[in-house]
MOPAC internal coordinates of N, CA, C and O (Angstrom, degrees):
PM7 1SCF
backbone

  N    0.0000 0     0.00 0     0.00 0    0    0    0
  C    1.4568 1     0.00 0     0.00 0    1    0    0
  C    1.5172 1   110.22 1     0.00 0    2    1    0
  O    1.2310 1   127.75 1   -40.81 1    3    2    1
  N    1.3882 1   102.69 1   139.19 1    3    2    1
  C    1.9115 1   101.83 1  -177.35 1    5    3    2
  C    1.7184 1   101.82 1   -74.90 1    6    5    3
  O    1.2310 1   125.11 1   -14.76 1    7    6    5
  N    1.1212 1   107.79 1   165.24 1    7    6    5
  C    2.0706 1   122.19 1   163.40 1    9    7    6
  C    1.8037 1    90.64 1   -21.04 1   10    9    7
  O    1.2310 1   131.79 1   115.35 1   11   10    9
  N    1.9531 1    94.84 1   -64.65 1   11   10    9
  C    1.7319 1    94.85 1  -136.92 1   13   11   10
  C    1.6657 1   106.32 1   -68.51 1   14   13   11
  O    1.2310 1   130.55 1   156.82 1   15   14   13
  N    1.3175 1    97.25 1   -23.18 1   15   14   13
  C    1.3552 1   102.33 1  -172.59 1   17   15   14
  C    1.7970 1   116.78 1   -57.97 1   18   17   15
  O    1.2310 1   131.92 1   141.57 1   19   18   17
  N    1.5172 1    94.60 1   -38.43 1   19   18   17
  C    1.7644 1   117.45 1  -169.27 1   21   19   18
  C    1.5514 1    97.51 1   -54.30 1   22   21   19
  O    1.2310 1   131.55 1   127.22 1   23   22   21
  N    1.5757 1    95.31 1   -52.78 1   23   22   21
  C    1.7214 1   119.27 1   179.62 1   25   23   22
  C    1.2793 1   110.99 1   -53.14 1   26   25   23
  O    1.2310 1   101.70 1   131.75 1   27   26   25
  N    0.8327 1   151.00 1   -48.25 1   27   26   25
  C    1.4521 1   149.43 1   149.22 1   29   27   26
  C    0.9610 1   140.50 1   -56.04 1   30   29   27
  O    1.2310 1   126.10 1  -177.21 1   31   30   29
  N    1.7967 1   105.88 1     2.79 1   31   30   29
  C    1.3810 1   107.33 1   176.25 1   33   31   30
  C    1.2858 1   100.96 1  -102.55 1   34   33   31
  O    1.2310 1   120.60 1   177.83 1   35   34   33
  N    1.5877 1   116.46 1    -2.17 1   35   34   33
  C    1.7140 1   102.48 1  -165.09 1   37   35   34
  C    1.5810 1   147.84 1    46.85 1   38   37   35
  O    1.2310 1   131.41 1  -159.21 1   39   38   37
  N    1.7801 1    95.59 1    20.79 1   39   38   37
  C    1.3456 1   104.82 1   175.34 1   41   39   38
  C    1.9586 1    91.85 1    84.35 1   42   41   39
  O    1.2310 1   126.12 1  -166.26 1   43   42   41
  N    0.7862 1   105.83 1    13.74 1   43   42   41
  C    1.6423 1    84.16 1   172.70 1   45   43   42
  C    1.7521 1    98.82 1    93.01 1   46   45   43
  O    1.2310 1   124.73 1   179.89 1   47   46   45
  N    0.9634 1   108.52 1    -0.11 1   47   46   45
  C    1.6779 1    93.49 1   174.76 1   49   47   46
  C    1.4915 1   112.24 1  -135.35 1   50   49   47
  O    1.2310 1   117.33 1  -131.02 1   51   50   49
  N    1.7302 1   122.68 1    48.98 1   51   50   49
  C    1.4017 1   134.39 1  -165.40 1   53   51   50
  C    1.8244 1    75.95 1   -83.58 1   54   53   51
  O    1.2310 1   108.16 1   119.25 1   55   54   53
  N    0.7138 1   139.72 1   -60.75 1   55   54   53
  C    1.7484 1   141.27 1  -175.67 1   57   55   54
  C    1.9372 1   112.92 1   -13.37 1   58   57   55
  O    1.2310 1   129.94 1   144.87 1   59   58   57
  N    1.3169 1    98.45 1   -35.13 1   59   58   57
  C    1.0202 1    99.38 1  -153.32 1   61   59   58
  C    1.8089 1   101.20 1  -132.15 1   62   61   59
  O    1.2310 1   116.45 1   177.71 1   63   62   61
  N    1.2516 1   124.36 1    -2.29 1   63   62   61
  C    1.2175 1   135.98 1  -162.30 1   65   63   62
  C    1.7643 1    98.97 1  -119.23 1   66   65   63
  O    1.2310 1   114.83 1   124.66 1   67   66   65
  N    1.3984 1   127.41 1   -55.34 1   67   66   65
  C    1.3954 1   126.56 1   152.78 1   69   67   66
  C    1.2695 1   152.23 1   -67.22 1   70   69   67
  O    1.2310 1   123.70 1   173.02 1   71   70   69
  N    1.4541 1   110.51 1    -6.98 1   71   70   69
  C    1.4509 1   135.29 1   131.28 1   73   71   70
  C    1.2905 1   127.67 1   -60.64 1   74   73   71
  O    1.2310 1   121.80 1   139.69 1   75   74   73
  N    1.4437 1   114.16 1   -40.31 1   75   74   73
  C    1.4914 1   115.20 1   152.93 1   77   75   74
  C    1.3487 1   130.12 1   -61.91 1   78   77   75
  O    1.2310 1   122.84 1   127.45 1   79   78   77
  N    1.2798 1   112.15 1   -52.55 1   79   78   77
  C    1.6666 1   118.32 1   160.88 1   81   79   78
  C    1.5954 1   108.71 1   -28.11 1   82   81   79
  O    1.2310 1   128.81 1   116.16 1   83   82   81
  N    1.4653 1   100.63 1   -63.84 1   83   82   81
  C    1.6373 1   113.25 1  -179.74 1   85   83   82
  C    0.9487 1   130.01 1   -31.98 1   86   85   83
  O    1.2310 1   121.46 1   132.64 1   87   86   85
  N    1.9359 1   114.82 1   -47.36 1   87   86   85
  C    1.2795 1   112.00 1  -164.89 1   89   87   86
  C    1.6465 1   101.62 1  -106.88 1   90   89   87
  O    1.2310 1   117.21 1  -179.54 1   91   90   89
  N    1.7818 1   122.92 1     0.46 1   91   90   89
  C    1.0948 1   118.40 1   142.93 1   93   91   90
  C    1.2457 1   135.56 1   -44.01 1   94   93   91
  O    1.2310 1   121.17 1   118.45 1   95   94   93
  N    1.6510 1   115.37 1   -61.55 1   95   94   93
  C    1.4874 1   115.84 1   158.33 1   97   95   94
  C    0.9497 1   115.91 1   -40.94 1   98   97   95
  O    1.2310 1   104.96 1   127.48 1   99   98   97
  N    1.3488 1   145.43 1   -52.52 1   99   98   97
  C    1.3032 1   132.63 1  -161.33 1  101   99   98
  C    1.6126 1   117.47 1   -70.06 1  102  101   99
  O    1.2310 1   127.39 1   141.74 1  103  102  101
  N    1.1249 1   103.39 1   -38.26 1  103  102  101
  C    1.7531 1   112.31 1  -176.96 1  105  103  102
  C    1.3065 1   102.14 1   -86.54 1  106  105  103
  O    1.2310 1   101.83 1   175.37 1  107  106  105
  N    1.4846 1   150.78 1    -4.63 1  107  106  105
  C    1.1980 1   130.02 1   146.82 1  109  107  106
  C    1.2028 1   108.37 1   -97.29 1  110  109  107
  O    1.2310 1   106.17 1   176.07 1  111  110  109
  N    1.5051 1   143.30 1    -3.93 1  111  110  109
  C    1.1341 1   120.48 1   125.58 1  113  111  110
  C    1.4257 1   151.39 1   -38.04 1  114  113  111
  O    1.2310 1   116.04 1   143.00 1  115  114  113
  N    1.3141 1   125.12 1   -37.00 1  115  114  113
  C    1.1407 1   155.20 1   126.21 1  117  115  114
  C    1.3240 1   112.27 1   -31.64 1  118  117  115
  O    1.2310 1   113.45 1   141.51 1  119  118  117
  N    0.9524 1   130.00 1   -38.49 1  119  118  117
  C    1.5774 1   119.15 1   177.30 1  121  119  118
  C    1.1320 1   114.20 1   -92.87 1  122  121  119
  O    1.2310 1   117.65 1   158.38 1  123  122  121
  N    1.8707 1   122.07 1   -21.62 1  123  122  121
  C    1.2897 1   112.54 1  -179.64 1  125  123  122
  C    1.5598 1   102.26 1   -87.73 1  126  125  123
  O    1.2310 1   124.48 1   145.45 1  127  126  125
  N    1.1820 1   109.01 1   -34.55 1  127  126  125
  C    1.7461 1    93.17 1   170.79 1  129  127  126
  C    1.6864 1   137.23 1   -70.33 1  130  129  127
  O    1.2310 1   126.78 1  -178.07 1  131  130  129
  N    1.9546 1   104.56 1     1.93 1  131  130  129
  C    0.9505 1   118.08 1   153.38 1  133  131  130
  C    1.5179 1   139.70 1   -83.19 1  134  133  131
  O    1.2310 1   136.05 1   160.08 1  135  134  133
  N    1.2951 1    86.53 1   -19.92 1  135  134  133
  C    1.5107 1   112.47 1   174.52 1  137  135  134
  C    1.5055 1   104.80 1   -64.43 1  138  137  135
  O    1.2310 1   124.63 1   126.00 1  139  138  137
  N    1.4687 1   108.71 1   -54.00 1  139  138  137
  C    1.0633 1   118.11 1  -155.95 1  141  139  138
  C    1.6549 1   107.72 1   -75.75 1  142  141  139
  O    1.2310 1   109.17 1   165.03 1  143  142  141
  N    1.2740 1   137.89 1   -14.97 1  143  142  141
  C    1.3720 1   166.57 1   145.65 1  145  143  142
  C    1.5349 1   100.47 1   -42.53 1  146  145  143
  O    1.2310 1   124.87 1    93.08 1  147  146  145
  N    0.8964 1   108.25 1   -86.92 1  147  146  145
  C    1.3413 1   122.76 1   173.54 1  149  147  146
  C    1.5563 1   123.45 1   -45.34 1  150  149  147
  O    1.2310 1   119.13 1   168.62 1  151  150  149
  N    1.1213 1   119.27 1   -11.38 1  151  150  149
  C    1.2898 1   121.87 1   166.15 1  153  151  150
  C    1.1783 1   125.60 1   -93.93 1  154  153  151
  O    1.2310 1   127.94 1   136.99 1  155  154  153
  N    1.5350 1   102.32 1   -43.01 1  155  154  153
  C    1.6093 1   116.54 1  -179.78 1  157  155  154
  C    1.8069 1    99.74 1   -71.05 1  158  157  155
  O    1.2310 1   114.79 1   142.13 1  159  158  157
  N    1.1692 1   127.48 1   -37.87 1  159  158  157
  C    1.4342 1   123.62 1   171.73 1  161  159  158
  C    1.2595 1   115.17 1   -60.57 1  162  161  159
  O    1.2310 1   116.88 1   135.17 1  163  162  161
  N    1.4298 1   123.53 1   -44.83 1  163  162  161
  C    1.5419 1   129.93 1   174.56 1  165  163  162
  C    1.7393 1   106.56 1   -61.97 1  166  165  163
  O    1.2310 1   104.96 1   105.27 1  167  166  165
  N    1.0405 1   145.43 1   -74.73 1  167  166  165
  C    1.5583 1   132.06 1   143.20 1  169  167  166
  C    0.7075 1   121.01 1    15.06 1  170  169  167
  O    1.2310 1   112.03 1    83.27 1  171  170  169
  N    1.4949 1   132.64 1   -96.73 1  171  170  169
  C    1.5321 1   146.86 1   140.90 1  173  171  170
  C    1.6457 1   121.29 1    18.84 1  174  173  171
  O    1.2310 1   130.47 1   101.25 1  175  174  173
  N    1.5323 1    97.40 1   -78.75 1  175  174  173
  C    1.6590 1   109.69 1   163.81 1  177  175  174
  C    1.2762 1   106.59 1   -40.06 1  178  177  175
  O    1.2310 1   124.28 1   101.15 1  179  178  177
  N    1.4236 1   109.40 1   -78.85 1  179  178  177
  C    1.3727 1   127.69 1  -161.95 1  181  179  178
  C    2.0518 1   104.75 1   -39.22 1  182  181  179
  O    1.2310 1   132.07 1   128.68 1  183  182  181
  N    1.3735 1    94.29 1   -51.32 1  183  182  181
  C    1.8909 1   107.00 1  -171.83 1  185  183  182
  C    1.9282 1    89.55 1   -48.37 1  186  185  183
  O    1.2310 1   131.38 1   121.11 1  187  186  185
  N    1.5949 1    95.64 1   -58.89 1  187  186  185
  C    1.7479 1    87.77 1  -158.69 1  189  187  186
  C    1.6398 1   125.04 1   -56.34 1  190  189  187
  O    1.2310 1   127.51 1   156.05 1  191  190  189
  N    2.0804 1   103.16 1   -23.95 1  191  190  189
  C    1.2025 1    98.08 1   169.60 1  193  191  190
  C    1.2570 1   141.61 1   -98.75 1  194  193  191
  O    1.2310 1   130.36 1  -156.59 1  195  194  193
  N    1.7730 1    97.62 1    23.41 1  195  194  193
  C    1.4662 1   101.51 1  -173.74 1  197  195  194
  C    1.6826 1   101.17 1  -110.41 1  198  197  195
  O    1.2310 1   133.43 1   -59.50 1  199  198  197
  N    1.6695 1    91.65 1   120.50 1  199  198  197
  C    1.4613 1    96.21 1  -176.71 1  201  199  198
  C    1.5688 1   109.16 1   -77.28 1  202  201  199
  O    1.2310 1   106.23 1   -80.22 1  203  202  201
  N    0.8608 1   143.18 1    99.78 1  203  202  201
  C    1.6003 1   145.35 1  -117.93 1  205  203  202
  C    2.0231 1    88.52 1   162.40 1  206  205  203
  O    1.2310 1   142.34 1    72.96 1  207  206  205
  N    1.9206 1    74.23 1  -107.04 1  207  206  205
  C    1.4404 1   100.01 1   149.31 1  209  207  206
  C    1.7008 1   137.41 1   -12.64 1  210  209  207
  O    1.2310 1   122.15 1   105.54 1  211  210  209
  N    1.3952 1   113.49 1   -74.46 1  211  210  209
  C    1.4401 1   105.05 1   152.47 1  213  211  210
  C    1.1569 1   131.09 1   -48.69 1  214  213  211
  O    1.2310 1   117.66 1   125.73 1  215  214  213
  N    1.5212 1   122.07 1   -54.27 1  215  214  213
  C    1.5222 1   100.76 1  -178.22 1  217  215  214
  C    1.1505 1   111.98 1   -87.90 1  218  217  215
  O    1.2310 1   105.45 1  -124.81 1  219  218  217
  N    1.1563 1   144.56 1    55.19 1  219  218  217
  C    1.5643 1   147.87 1   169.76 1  221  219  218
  C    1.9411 1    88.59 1  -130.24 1  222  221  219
  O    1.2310 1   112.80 1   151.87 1  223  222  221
  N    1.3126 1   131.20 1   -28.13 1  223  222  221
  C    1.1922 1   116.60 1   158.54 1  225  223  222
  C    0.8761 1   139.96 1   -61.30 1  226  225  223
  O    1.2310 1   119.10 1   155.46 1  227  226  225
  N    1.5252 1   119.32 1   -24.54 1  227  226  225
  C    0.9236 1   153.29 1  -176.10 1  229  227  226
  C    1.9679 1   117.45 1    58.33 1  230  229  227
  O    1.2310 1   126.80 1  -140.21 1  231  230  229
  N    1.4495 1   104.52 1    39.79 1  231  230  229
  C    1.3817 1    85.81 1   170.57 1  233  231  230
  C    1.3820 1   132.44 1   -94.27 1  234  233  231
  O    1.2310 1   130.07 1    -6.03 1  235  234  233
  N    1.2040 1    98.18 1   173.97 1  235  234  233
  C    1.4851 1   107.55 1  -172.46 1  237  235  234
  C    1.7303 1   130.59 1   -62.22 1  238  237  235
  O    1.2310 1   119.59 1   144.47 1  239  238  237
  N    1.2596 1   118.39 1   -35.53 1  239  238  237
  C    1.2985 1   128.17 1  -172.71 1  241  239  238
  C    1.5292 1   107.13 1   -78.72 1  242  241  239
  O    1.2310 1   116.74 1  -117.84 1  243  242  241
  N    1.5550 1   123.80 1    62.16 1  243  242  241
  C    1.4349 1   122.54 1   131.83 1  245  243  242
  C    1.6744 1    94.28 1  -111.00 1  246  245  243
  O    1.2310 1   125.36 1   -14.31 1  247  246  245
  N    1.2083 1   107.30 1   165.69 1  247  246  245
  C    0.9463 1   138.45 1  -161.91 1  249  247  246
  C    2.0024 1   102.97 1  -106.25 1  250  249  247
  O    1.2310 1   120.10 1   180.00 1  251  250  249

């Protein structure tokens, strides 16, 4: 058997060690694309309540 091959076998327990890897990636994947949700929404808020913001939009509805 070569190095990489040994390396990939994980001692006999790649079954259960790269499926784990797997579903690691996925859930901090998942979190960075929640993050990333969550930021652009937090922004958002933040843009609409900064009266700053409004009047540089210049809309109409103050009174």
């Amino acid at each position: 058997m070569s190095g990489m091959e040994t390396f990939l076998e994980m001692g006999g327990h790649a079954g259960y060690i790269w499926p784990a890897y797997g579903i690691v990636a996925l859930v901090l994947a998942g979190l960075w694309l929640a993050s990333r949700r969550f930021v652009r929404a937090s922004n958002a808020e933040l843009e609409d309540l900064n009266p700053r913001a409004r009047r540089k939009r210049g809309s109409g509805d103050e009174a």
